[in-house]
C-alpha positions as MATLAB code, in Angstrom:
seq = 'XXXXXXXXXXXXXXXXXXXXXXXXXXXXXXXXXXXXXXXXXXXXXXXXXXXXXXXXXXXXXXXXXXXXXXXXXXXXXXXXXXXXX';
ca = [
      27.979  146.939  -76.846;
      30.596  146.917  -79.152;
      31.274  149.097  -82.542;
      32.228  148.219  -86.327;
      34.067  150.598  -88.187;
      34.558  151.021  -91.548;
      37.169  153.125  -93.103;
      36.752  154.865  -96.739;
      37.687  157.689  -98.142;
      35.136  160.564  -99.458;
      35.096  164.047  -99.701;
      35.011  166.064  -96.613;
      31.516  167.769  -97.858;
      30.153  164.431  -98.149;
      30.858  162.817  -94.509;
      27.762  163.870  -93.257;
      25.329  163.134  -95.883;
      27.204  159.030  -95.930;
      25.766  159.366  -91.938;
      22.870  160.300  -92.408;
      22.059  157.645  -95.261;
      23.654  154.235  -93.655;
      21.608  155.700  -90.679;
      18.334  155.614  -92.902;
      19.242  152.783  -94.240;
      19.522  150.935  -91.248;
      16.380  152.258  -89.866;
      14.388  151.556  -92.288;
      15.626  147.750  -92.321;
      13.976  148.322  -88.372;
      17.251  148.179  -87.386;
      17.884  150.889  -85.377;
      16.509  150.171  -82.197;
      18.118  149.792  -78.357;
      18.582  146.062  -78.698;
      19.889  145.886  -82.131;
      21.966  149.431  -83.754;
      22.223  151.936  -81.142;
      24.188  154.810  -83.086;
      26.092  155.110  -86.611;
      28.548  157.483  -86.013;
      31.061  158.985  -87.838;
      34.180  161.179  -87.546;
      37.161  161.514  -89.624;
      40.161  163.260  -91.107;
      38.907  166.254  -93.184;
      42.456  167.065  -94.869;
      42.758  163.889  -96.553;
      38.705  162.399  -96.832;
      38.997  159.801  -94.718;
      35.763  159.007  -92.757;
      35.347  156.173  -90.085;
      32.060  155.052  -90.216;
      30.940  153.449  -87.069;
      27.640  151.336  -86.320;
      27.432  150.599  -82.914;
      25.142  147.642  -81.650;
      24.500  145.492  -78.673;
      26.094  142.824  -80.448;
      27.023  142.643  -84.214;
      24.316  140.020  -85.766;
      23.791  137.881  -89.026;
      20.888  140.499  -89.485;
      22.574  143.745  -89.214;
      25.604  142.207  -91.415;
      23.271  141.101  -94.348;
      21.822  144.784  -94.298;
      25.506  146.598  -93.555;
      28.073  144.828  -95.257;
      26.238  144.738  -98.786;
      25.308  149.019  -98.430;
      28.527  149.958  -96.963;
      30.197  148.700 -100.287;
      28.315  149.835 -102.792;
      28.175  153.703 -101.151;
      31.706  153.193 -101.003;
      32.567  151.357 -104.483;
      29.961  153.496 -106.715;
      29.202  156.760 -105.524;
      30.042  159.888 -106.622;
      30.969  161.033 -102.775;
      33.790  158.806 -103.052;
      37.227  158.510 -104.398;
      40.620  156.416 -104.794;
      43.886  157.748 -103.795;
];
C-alpha cells in the first residue's frame, strides 16, 4: 500500500470539510473499497493553512487518477476554502 499526497493551502477551518468531500467523492466513484482507496487522510500545519491531503490505496491506478487528479485541482484552484500566499 502506498500513499499520494497532495499539498495546498486552505484555511485551517476548512481542513476537515476538504476530507470529508475528496472522501465522498471518491466513494461515490466506488472507489473506496479494501482493494482500491483504503483511507484519505489528512493532517497539516494550522498556523500557516497548509493541509496534506493523503489518499492511500493498494496501489495508485489509471482509475483512481482519472477520478483524483481532475477533483483535487479544481477544490484546490476554485474554491472559496482556499487561498494563495
Amino acid at each position: 500500500m502506498g500513499c499520494v499526497e497532495s499539498f495546498s493551502s486552505f484555511y485551517a477551518s476548512a481542513f476537515k470539510e476538504v476530507v470529508d468531500t475528496t472522501r465522498a467523492h471518491v466513494e461515490k466513484h466506488g472507489l473506496l473499497r479494501d482493494d482500491a482507496v483504503k483511507h484519505v487522510l489528512g493532517y497539516g500545519h494550522v498556523g500557516d493553512g497548509n493541509l496534506h491531503l493523503n489518499i492511500c490505496a493498494a496501489a495508485y491506478t489509471p482509475e483512481i487518477e482519472a477520478v483524483l487528479e481532475p477533483f483535487v485541482y479544481e477544490l484546490t484552484g476554485t474554491s472559496l476554502l482556499s487561498f494563495d500566499f
